[in-house]
C-alpha positions, -999 to +999 in steps of 0.1 A: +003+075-207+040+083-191+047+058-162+080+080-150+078+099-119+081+135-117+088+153-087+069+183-085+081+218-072+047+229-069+015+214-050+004+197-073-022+169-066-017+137-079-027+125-113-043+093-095-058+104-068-092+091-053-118+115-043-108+152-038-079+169-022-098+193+002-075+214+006-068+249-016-038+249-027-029+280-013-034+260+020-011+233+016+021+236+028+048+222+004+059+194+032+023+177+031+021+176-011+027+141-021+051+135-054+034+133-088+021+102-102+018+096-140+009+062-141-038+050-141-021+019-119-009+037-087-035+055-062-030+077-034-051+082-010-070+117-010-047+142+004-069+152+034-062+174+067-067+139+086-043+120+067-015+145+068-021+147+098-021+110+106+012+106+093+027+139+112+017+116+143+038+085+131+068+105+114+072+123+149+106+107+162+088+117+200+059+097+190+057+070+213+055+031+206+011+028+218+004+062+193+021+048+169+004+017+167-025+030+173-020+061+145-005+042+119-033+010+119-058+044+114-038+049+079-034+009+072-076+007+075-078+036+051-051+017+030-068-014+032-106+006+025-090+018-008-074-015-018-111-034-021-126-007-039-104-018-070-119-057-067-139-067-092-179-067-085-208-083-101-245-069-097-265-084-075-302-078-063-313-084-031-348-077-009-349-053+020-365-058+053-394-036+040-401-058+011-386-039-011-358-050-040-324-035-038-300-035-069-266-038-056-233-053-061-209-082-047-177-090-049-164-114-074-138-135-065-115-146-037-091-126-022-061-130+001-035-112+025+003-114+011+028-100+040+063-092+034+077-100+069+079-086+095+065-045+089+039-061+067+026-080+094+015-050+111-011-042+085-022-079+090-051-069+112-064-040+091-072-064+063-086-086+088-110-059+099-125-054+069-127-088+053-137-115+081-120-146+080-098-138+052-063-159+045-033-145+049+002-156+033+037-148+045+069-140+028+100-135+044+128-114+026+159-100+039+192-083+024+218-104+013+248-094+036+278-102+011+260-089-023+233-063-006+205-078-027+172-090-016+168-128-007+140-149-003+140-168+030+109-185+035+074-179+024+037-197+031+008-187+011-024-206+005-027-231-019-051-218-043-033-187-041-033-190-082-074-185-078-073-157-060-070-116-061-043-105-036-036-078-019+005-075-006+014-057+019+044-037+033+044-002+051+072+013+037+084+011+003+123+018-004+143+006-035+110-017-045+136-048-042+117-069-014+084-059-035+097-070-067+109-106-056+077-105-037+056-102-067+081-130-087+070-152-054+033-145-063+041-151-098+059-184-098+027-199-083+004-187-108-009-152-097-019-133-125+002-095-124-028-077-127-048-095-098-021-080-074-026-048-054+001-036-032-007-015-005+018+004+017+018+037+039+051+061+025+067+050-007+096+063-026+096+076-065+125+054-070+110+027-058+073+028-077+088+040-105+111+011-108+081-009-098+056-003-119+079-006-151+088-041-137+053-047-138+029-023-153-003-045-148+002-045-109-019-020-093-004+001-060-023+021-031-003+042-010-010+069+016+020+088+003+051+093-022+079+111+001+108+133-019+130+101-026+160+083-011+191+093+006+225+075-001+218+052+025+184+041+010+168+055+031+132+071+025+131+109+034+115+127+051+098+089+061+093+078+094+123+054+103+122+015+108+082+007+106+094-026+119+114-014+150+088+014+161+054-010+158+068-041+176+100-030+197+106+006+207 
């Protein structure tokens, strides 16, 4: 199967798209139809009235600082809901208050937060909510002033990250840069590609697209694939600095 990135002139839903899009397509206006995926390792979420409209509330440049917060970690839980349903389980029985057996499943293996600092640390919490007491790891990545590339700055992630599945997080994803020496982070200390899941809100084709031929075991959630970049690298339509609306303005 193609891994390029098509952008479609028609609503199309995605290839890779969990649970239906409940929409008609004669309902959907062009501006809430998220660009075409051809690649089984990138999801995006189900293309429902309450997501697009979740992130109409955060794109809104008249949103303010509290609904945006409180609107975006709405889209981070769904994110985050999404991202564990692509950990591995094992079947496991157990006995129900009425005496009864119950043939169900666990989850195998450890798992672990990854945020790229600092937007990724708003999506900190969400994973938090749904898996108690889970680690969390750190890495801090910022643009090289005098060559414009990504540099790594400082990172802290658990020691037996190697043993674990992990799931990295950034809202917004650009060029793919700070993802791609993110994942060569998780890498150098011994996490397998494919037990990585990155999960963000708005992502560019560029950016996937470069991604996932970087690494096409690496699995990716996002809410939604905007039209592309502009020649600032910006995303567009996106939403702004994630960064600078959740912590500052």
């Amino acid at each position: 199967m193609s891994t390029k990135l098509e952008k479609s002139d028609s609503p199309v839903a995605p290839t890779r798209c969990v649970g239906p899009d409940y929409r008609s397509e004669r309902q959907k206006p062009m501006a809430t139809v998220s660009t075409r995926i051809e690649s089984d390792n990138v999801t995006i979420l189900p293309q429902t009235p309450q997501l697009i409209a979740l992130l109409t509330i955060i794109r809104d440049k008249n949103t303010d600082r509290g609904d945006f917060i409180f609107y975006s970690n709405r889209i981070i839980r769904l994110l985050v809901e999404e991202g564990l349903n692509h950990l591995p389980t094992v079947e496991h029985t157990v006995t129900t208050p009425v005496g009864r057996p119950y043939a169900g499943l666990i989850f195998q293996g450890k798992i672990c937060g990854v945020s790229i600092m600092r937007a990724g640390e708003a999506m900190e919490q969400g994973l938090r909510d749904c898996c108690r007491s889970v680690r969390i790891g750190k890495i801090l990545i910022q643009r090289d002033e005098e060559t414009a590339l990504p540099k790594l700055f400082y990172d802290k992630l658990p020691e037996d990250i190697a043993e674990r599945w992990v799931l990295l997080l950034d809202p917004m994803f650009a060029t793919g840069g700070s993802a791609i020496m993110a994942v060569d982070v998780l890498k150098s200390r011994g996490v397998p590609e494919e037990r990585i899941l990155f999960l963000n809100l708005i992502a560019s084709p560029e950016g996937i697209n470069k991604f996932i031929t970087t690494f096409p075991k690496l699995r990716v959630v996002t809410a939604f694939v905007d039209k592309g970049l502009d020649d600032k690298n910006y995303i567009v339509p996106g939403l702004g600095d994630f960064g600078d609306r959740f912590y500052t303005m």
